[in-house]
PQR file of N, CA, C, O and H, with PARSE charges and radii, in Angstrom:
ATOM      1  N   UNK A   1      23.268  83.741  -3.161 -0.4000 1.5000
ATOM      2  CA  UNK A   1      23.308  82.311  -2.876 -0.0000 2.0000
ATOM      3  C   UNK A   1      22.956  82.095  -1.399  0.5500 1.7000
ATOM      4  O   UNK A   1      23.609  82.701  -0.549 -0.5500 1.4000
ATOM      5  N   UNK A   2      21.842  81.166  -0.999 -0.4000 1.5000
ATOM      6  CA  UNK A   2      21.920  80.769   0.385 -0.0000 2.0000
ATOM      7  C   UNK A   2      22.551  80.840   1.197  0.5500 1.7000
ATOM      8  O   UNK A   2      22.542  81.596   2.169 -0.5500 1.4000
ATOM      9  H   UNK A   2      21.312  80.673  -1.689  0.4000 1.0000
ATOM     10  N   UNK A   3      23.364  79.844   0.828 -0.4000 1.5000
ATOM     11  CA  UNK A   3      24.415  79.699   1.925 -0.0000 2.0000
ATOM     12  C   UNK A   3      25.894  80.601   2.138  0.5500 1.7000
ATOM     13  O   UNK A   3      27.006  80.281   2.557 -0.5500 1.4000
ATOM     14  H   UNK A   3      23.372  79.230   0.039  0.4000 1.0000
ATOM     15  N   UNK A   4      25.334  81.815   1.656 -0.4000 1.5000
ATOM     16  CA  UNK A   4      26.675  82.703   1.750 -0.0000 2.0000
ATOM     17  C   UNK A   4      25.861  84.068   2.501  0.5500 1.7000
ATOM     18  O   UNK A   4      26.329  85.191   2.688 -0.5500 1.4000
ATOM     19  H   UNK A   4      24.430  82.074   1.316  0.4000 1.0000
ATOM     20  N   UNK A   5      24.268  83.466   2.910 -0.4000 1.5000
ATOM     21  CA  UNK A   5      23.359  84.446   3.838 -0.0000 2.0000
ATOM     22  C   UNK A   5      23.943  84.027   5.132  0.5500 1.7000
ATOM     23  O   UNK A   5      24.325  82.915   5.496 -0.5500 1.4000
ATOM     24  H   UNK A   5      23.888  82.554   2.759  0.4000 1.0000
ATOM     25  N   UNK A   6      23.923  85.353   5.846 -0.4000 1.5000
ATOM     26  CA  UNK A   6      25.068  85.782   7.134 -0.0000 2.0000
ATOM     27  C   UNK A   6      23.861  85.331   8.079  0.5500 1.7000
ATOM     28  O   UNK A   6      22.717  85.127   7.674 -0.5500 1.4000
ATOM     29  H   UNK A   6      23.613  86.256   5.551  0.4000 1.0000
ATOM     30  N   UNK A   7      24.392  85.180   9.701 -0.4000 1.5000
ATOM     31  CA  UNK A   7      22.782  84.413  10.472 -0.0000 2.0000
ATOM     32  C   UNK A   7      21.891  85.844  10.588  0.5500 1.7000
ATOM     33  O   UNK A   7      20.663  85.883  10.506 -0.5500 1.4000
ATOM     34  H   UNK A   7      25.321  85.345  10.030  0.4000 1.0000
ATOM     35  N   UNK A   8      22.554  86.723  10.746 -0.4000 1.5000
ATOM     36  CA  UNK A   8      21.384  88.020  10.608 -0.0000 2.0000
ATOM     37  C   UNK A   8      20.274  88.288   9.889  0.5500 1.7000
ATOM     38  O   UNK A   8      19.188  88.770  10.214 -0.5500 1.4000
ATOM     39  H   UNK A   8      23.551  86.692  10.813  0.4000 1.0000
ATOM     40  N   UNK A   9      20.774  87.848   8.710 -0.4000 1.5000
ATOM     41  CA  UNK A   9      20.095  87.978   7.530 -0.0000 2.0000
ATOM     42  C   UNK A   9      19.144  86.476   7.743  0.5500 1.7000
ATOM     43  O   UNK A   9      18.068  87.007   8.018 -0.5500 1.4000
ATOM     44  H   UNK A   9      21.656  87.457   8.446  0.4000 1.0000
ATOM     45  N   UNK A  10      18.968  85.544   7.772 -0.4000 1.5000
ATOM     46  CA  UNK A  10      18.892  84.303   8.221 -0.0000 2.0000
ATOM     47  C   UNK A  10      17.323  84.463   9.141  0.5500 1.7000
ATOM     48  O   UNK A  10      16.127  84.312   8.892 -0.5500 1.4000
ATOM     49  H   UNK A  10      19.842  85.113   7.549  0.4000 1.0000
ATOM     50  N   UNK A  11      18.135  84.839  10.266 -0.4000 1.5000
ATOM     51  CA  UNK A  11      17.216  85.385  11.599 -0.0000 2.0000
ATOM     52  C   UNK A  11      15.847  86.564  11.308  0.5500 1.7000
ATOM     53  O   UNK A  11      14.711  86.516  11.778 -0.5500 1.4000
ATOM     54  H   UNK A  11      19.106  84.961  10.468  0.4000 1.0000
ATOM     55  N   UNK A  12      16.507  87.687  10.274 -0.4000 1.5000
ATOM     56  CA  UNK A  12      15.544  88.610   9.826 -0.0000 2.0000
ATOM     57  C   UNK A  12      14.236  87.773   8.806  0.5500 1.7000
ATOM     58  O   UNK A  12      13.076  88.114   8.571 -0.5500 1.4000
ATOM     59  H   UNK A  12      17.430  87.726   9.891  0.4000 1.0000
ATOM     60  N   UNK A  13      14.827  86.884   8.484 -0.4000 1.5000
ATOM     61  CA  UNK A  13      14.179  85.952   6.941 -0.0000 2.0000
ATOM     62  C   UNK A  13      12.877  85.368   8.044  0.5500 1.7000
ATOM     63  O   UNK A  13      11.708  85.573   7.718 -0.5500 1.4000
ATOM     64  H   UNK A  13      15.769  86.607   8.675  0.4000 1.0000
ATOM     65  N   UNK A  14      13.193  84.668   9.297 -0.4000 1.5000
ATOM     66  CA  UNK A  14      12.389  83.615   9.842 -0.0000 2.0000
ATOM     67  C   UNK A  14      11.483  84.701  11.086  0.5500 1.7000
ATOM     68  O   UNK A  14      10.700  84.171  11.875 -0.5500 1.4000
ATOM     69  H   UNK A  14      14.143  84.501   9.562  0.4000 1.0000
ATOM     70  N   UNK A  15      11.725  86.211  11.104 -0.4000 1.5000
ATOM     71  CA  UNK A  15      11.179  87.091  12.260 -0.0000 2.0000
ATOM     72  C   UNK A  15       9.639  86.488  12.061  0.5500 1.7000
ATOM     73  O   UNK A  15       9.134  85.614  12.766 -0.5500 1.4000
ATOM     74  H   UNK A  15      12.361  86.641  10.463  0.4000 1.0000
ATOM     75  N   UNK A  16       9.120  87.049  11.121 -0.4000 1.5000
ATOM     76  CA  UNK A  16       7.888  87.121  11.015 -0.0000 2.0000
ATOM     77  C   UNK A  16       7.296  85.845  11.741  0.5500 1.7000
ATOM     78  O   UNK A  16       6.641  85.697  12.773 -0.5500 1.4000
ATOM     79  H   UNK A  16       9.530  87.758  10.548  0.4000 1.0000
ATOM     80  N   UNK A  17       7.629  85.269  11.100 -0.4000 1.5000
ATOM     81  CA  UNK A  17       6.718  83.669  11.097 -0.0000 2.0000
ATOM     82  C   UNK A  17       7.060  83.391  12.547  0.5500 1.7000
ATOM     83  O   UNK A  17       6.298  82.514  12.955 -0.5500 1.4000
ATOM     84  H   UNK A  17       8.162  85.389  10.262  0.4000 1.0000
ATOM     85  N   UNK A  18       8.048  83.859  13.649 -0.4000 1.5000
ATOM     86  CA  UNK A  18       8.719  83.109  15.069 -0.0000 2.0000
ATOM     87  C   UNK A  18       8.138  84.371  15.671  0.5500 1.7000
ATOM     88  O   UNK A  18       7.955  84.130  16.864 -0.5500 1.4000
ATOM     89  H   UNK A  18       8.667  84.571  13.318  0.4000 1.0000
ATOM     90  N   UNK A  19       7.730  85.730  15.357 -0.4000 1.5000
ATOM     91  CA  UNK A  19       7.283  86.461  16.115 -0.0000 2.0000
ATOM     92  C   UNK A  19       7.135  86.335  17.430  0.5500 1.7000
ATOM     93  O   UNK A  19       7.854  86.790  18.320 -0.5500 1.4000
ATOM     94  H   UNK A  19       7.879  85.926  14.388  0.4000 1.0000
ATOM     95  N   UNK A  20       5.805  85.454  17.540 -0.4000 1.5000
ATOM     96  CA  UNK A  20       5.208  85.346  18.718 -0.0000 2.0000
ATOM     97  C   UNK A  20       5.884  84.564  20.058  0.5500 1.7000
ATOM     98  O   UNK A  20       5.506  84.605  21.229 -0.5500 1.4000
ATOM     99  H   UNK A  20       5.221  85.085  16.817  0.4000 1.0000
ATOM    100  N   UNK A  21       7.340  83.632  19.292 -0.4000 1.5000
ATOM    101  CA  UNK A  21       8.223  82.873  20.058 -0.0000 2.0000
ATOM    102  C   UNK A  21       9.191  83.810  20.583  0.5500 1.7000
ATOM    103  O   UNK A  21       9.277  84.120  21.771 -0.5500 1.4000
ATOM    104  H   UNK A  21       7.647  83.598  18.341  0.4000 1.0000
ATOM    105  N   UNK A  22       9.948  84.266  19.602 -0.4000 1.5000
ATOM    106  CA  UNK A  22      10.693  85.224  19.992 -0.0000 2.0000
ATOM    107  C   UNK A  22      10.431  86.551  21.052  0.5500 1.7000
ATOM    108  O   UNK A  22      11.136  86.884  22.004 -0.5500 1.4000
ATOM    109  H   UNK A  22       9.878  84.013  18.636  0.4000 1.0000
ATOM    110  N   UNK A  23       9.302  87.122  20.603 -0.4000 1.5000
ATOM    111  CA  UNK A  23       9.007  88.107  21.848 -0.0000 2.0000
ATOM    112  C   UNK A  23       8.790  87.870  22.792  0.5500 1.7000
ATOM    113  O   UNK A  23       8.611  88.750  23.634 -0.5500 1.4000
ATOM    114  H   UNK A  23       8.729  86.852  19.829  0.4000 1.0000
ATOM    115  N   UNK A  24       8.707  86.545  23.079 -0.4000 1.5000
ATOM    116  CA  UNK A  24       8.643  85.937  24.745 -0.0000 2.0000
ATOM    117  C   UNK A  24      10.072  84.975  25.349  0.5500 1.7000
ATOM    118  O   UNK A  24      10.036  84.100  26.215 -0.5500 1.4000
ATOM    119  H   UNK A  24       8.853  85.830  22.395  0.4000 1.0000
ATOM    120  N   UNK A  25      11.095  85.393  24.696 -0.4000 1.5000
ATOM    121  CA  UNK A  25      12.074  84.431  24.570 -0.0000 2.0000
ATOM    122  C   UNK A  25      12.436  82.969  25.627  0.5500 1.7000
ATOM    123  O   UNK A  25      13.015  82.597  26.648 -0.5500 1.4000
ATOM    124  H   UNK A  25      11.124  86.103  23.993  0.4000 1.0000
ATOM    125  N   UNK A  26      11.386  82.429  24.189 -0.4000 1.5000
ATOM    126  CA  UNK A  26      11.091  81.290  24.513 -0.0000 2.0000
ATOM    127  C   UNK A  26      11.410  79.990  23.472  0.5500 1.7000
ATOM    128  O   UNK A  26      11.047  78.819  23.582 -0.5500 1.4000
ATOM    129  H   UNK A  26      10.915  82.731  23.360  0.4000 1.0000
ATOM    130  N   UNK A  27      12.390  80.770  22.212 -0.4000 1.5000
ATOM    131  CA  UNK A  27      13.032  79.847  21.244 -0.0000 2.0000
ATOM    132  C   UNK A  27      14.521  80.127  21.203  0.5500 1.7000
ATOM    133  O   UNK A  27      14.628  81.342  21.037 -0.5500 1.4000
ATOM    134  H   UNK A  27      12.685  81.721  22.123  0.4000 1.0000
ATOM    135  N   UNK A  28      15.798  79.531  21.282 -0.4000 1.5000
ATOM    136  CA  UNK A  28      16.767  79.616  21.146 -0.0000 2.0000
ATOM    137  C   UNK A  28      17.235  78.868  19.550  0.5500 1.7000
ATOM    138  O   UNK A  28      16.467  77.931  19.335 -0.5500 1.4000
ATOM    139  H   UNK A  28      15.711  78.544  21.416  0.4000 1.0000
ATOM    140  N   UNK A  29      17.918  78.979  18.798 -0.4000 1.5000
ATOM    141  CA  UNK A  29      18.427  78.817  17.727 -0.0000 2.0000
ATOM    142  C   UNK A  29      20.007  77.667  18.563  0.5500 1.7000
ATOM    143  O   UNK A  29      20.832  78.096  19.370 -0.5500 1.4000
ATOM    144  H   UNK A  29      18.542  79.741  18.973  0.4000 1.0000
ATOM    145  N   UNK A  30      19.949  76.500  18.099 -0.4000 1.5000
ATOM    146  CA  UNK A  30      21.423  75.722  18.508 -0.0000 2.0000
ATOM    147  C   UNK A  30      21.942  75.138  16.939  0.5500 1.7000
ATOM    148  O   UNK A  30      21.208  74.788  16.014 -0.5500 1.4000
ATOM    149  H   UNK A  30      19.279  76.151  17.444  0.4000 1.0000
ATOM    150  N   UNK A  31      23.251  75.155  16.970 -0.4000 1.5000
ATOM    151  CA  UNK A  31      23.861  74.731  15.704 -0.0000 2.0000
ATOM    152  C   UNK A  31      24.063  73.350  15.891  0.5500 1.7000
ATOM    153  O   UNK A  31      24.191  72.840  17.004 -0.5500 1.4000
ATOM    154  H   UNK A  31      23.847  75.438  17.721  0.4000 1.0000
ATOM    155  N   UNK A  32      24.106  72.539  14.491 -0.4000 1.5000
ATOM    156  CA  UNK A  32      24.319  71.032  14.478 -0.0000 2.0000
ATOM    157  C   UNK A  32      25.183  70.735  15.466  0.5500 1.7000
ATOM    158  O   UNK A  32      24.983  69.691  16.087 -0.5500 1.4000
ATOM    159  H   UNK A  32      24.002  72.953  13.587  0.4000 1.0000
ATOM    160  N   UNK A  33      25.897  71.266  15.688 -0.4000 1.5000
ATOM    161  CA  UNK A  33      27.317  71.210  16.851 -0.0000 2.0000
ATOM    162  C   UNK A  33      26.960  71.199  18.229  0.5500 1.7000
ATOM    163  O   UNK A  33      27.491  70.802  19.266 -0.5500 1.4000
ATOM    164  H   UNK A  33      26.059  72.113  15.183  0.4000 1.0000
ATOM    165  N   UNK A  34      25.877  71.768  17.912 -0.4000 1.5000
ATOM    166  CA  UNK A  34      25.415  72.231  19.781 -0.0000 2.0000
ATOM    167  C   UNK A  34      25.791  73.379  20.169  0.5500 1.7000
ATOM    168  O   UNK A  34      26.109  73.322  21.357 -0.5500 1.4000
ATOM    169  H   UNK A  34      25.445  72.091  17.069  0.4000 1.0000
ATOM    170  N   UNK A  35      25.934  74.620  19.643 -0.4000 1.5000
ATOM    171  CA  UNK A  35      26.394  75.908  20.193 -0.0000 2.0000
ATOM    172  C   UNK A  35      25.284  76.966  20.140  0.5500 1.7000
ATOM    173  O   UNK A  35      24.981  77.430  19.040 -0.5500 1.4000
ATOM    174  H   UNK A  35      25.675  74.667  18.678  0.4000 1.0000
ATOM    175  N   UNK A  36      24.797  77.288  21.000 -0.4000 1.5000
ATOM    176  CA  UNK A  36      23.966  78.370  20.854 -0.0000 2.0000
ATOM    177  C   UNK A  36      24.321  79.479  20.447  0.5500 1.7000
ATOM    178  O   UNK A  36      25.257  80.117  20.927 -0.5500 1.4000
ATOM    179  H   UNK A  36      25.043  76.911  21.893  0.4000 1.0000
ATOM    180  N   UNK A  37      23.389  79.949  19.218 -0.4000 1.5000
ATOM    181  CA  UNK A  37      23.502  81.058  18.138 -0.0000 2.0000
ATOM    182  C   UNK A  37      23.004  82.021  18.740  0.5500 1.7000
ATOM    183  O   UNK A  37      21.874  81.900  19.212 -0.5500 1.4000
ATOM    184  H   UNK A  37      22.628  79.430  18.828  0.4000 1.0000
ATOM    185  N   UNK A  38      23.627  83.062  18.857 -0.4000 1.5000
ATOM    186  CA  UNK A  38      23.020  84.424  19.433 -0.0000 2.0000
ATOM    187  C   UNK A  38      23.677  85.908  18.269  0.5500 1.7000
ATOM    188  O   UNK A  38      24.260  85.864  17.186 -0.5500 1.4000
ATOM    189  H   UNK A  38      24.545  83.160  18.473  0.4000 1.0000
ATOM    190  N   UNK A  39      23.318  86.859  18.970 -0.4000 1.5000
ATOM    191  CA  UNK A  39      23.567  88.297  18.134 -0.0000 2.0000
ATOM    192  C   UNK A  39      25.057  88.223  17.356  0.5500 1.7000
ATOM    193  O   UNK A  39      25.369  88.748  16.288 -0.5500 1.4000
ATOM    194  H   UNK A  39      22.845  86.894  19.850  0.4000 1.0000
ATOM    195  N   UNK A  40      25.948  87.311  18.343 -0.4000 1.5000
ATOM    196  CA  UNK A  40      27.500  87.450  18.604 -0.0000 2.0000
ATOM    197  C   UNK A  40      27.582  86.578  17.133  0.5500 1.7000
ATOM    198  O   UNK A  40      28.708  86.242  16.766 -0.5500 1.4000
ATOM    199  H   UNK A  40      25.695  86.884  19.211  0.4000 1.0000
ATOM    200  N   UNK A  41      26.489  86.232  16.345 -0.4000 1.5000
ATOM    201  CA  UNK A  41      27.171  85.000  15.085 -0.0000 2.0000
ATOM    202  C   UNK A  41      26.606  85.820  14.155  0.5500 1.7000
ATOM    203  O   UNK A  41      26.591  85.467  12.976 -0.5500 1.4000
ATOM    204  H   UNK A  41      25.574  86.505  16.643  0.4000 1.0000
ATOM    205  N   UNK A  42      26.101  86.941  14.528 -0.4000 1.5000
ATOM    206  CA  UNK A  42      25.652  87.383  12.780 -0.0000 2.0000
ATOM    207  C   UNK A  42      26.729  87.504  11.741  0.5500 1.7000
ATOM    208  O   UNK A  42      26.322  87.246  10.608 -0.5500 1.4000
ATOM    209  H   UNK A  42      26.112  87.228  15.486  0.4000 1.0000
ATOM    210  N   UNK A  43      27.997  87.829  11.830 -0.4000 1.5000
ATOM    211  CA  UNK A  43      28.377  88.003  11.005 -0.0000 2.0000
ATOM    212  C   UNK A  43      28.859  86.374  10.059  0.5500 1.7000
ATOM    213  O   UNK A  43      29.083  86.153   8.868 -0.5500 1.4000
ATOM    214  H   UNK A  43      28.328  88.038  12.750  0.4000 1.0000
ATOM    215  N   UNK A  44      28.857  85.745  10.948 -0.4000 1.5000
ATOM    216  CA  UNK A  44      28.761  84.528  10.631 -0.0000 2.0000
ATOM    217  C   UNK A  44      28.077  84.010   9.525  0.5500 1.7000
ATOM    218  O   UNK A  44      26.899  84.016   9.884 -0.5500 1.4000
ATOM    219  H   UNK A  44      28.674  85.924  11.914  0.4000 1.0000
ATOM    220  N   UNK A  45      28.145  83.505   8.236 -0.4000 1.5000
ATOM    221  CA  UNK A  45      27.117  82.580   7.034 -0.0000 2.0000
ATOM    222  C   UNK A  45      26.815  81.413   7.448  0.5500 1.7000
ATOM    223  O   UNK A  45      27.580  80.773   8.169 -0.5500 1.4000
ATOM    224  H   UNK A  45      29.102  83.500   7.945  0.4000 1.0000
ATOM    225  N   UNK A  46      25.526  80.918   7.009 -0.4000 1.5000
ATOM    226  CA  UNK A  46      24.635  80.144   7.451 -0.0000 2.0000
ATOM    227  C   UNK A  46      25.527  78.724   6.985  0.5500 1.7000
ATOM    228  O   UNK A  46      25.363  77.700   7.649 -0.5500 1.4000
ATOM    229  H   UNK A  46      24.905  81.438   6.423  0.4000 1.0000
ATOM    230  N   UNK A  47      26.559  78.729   5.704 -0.4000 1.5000
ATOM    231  CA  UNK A  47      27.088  77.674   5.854 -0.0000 2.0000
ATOM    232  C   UNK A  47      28.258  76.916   6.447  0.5500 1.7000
ATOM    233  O   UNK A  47      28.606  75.737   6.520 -0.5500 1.4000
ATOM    234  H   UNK A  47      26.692  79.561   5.165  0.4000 1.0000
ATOM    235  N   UNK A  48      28.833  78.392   6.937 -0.4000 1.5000
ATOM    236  CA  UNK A  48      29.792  78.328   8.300 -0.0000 2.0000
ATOM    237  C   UNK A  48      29.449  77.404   9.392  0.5500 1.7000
ATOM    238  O   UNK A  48      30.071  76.371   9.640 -0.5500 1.4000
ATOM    239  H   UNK A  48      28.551  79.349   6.878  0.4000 1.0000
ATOM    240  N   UNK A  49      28.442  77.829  10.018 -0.4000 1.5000
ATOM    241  CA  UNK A  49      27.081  77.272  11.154 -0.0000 2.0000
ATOM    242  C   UNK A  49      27.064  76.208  10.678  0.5500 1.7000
ATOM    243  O   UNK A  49      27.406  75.376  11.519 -0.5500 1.4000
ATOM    244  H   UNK A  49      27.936  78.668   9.817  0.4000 1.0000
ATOM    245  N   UNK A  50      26.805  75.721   9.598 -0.4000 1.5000
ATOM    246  CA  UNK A  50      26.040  74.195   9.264 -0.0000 2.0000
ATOM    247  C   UNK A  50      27.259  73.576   8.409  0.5500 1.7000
ATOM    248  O   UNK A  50      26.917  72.809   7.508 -0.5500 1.4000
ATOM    249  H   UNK A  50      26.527  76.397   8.916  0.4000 1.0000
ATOM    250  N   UNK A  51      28.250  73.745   8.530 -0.4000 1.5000
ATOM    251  CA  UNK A  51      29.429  73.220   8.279 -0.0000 2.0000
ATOM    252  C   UNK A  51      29.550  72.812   6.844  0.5500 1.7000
ATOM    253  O   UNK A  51      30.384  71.989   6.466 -0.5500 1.4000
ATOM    254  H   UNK A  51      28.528  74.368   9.262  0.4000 1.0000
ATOM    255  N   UNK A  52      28.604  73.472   5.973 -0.4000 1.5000
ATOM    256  CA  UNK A  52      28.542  73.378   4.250 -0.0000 2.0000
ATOM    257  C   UNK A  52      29.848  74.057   3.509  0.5500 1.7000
ATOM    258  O   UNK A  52      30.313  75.196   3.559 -0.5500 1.4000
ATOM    259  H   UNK A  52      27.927  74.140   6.280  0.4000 1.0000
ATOM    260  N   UNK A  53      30.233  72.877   2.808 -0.4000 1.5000
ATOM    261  CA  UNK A  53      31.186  73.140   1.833 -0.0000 2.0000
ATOM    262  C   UNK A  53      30.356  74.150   0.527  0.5500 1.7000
ATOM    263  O   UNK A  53      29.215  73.781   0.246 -0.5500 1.4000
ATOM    264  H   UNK A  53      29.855  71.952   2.767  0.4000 1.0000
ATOM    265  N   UNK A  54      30.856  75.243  -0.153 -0.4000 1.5000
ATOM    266  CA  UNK A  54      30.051  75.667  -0.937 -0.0000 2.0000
ATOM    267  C   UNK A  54      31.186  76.195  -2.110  0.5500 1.7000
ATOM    268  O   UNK A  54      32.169  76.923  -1.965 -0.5500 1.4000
ATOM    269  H   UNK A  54      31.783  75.543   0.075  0.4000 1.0000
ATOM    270  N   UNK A  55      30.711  75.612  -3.171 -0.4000 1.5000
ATOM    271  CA  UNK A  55      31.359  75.258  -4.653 -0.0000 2.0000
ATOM    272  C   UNK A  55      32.082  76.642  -4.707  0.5500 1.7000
ATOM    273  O   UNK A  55      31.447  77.685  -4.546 -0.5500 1.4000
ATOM    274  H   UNK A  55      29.914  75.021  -3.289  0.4000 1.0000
ATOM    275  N   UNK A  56      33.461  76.624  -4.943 -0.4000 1.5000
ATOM    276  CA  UNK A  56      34.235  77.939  -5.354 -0.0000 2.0000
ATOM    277  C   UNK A  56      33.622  78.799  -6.753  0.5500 1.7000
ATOM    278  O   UNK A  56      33.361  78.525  -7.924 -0.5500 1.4000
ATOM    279  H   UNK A  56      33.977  75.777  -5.074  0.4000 1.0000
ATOM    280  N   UNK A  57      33.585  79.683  -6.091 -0.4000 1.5000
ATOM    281  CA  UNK A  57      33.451  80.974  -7.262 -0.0000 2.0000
ATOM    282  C   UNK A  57      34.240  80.639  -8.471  0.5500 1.7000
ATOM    283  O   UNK A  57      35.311  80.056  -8.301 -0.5500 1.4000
ATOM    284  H   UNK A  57      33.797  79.905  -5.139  0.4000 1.0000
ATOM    285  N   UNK A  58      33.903  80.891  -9.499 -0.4000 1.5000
ATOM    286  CA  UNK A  58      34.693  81.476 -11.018 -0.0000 2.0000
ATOM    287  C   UNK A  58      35.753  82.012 -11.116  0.5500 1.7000
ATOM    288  O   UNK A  58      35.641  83.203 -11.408 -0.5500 1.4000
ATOM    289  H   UNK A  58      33.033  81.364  -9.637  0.4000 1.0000
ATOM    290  N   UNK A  59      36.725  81.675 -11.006 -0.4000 1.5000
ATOM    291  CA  UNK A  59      38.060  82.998 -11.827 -0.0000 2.0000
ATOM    292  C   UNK A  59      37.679  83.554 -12.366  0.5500 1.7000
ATOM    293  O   UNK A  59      37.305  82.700 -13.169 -0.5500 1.4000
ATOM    294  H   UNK A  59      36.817  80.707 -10.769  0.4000 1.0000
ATOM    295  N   UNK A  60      37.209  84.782 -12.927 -0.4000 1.5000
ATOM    296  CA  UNK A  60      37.059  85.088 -13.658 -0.0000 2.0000
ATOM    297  C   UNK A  60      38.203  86.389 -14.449  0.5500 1.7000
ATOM    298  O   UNK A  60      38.064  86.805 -15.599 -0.5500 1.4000
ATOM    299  H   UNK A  60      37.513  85.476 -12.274  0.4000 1.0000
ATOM    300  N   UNK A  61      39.350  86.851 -13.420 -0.4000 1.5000
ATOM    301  CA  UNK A  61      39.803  87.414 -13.482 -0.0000 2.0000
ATOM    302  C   UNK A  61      41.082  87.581 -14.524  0.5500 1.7000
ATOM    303  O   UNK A  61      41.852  88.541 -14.505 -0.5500 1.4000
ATOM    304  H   UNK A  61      39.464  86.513 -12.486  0.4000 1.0000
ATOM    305  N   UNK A  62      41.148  86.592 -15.328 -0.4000 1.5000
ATOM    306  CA  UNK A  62      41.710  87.008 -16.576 -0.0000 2.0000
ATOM    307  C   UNK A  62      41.284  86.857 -17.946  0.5500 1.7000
ATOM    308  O   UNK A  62      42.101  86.654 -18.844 -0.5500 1.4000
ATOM    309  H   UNK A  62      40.523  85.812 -15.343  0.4000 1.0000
ATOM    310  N   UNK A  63      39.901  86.958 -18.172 -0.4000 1.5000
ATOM    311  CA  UNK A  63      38.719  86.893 -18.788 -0.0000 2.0000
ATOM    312  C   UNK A  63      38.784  88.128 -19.364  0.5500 1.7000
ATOM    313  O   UNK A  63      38.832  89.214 -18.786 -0.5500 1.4000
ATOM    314  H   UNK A  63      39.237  87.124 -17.443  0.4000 1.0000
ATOM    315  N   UNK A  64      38.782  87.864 -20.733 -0.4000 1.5000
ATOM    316  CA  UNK A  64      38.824  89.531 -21.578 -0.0000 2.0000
ATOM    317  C   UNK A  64      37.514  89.337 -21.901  0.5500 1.7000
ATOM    318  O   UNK A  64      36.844  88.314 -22.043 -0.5500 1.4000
ATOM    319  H   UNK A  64      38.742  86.982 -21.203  0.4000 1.0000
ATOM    320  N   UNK A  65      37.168  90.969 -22.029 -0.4000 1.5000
ATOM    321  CA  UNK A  65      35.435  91.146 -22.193 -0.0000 2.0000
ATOM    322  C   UNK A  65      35.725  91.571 -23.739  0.5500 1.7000
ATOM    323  O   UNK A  65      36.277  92.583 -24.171 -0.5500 1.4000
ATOM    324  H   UNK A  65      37.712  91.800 -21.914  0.4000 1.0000
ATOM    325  N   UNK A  66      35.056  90.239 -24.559 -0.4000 1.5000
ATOM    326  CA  UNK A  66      34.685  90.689 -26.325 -0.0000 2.0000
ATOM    327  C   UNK A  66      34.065  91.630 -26.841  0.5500 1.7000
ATOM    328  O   UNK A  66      33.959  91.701 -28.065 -0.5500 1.4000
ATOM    329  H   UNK A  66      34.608  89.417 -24.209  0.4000 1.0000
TER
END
């Protein structure tokens, strides 16, 4: 699911295409909030950052398998 992609994963997704920005660091990444995103948020999910509510998982845990 999207929004349960960590900013690492996020950041690796958009390398290619920012290449030429990034190797001259000359693009910074800022969150709706205004906080600049750096190495220190990877572990962080992208809907953490963007303050997305995201629909609870399934119980599934007392679910007998037929």
């Amino acid at each position: 699911m999207p929004g349960r992609t960590n900013w690492l994963q996020a950041r690796q997704l958009m390398a290619h295409g920012l290449r030429p920005l990034l190797s001259k660091s000359k693009l910074e990444f800022v969150s709706p909030a205004g906080e600049r995103l750096t190495k220190g948020d990877d572990s962080r999910t992208v809907a953490e950052i963007f303050h997305c509510d995201l629909p609870r998982e399934a119980d599934t845990s007392d679910v007998v398998p037929v």
